[in-house]
N, C-alpha and C positions, 0 to 999 in steps of 0.2 A: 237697386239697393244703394243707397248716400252712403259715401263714406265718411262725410264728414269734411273732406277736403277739400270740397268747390268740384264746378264742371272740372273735363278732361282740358277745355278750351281755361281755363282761371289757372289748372296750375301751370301749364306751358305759360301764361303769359308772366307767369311772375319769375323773376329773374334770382338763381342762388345766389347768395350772397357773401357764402360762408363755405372755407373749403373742409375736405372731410376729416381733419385734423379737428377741427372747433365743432363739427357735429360730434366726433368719438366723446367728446370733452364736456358736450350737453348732456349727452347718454349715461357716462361715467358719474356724471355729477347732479345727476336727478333722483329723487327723492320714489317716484312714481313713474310707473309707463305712459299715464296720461299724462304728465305734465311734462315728461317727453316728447311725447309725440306733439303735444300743442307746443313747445319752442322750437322742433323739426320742422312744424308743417310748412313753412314757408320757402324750404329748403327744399322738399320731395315736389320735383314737378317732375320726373321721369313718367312719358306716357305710358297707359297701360297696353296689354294686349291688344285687345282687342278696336286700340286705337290705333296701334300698331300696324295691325292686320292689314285697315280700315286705307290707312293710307299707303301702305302698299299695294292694296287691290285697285287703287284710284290711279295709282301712276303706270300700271299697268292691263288699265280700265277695263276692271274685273268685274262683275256681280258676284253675289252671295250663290247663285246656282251655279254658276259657268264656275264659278272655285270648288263648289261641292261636287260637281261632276268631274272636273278636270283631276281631284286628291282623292277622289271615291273614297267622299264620306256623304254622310244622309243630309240630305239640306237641314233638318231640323236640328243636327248637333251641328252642322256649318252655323247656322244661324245664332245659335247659341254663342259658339264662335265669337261671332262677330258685334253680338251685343254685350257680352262680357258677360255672361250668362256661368257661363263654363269654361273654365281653362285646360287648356289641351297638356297631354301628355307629350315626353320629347318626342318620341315617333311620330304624334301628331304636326308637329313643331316641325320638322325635318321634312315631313308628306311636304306641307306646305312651302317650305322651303325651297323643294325641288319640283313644285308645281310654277312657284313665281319667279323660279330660274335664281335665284340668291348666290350671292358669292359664298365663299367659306367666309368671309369680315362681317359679310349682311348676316349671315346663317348663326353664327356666333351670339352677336346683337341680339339678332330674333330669340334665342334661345335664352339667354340675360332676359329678356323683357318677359319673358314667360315665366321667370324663374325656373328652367330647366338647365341640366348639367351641359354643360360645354363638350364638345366634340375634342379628342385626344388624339392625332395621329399615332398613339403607342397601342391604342385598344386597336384588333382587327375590325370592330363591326364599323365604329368610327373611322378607319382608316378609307373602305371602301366606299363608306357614306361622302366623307370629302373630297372622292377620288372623282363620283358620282358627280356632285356638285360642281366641280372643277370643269366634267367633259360634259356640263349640261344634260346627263342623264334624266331622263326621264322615273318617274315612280317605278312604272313595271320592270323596265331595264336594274333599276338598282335592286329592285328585293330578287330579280331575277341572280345579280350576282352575289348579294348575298345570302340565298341561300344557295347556290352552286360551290361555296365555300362552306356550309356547311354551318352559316351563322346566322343568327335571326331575322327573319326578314324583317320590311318595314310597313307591311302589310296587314 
């Protein structure tokens, strides 16, 4: 589906130009959301997901099956995944996460680029999830300690 903004490769190549001071001040002072977004557009090159994804399975020379099997999800929502098809839930976001080993910094990022909520060390289920992450837990191991606590797994 076109969004309208060029390949994923057109908007990484183009360099912002404007900090996010003079974009509030586009938005503020526009008349319409299209004419918005057409003075934005040259400014939005944050990759998406599933470009996201895409290059982290690469540096950790991944496939689309070897990630569906290793986060026990179905290849054809991996797949989805990974065409941009469908965008995953935080749970989702987090399987993943802790499938490609991510720091709490990467984990964080990932979770921005999916537009999912951020990890809290104040919340418990998040506290454990980055505890997780921290000692390179594995999937099973982390829904195993969270629900041993009594909090939702991630399963």
């Amino acid at each position: 589906m076109p969004s309208g903004r060029g390949t994923g490769e057109e908007r990484r190549a183009r360099t912002p130009s404007r900090d996010t001071k003079e974009l509030l001040d586009i938005l503020e002072r526009s008349r319409s959301l299209t004419s918005a977004m057409r003075a934005l557009d040259r400014d939005m090159c944050a990759p998406g997901f599933a470009e996201r994804l895409d290059e982290l399975m690469r540096e950790r020379d991944l496939n689309a099956t070897q990630l569906s099997e290793t986060a026990l999800l179905s290849r054809s929502f991996t797949y989805q995944l990974c065409s941009g098809e469908r965008m995953p839930s935080r749970d989702i976001v987090l399987r993943l996460a802790l499938v490609l080993e991510l720091s709490v910094e990467q984990t964080q990022s990932f979770l921005r680029t999916a537009q999912r909520g951020a990890l809290y060390p104040r919340v418990a289920r998040d506290a454990v999830i980055i505890f997780a992450l921290r000692n390179r837990m594995g999937i099973l191991d982390t829904d195993e300690q969270l629900q041993s606590m009594g909090l939702a797994g991630i399963l």
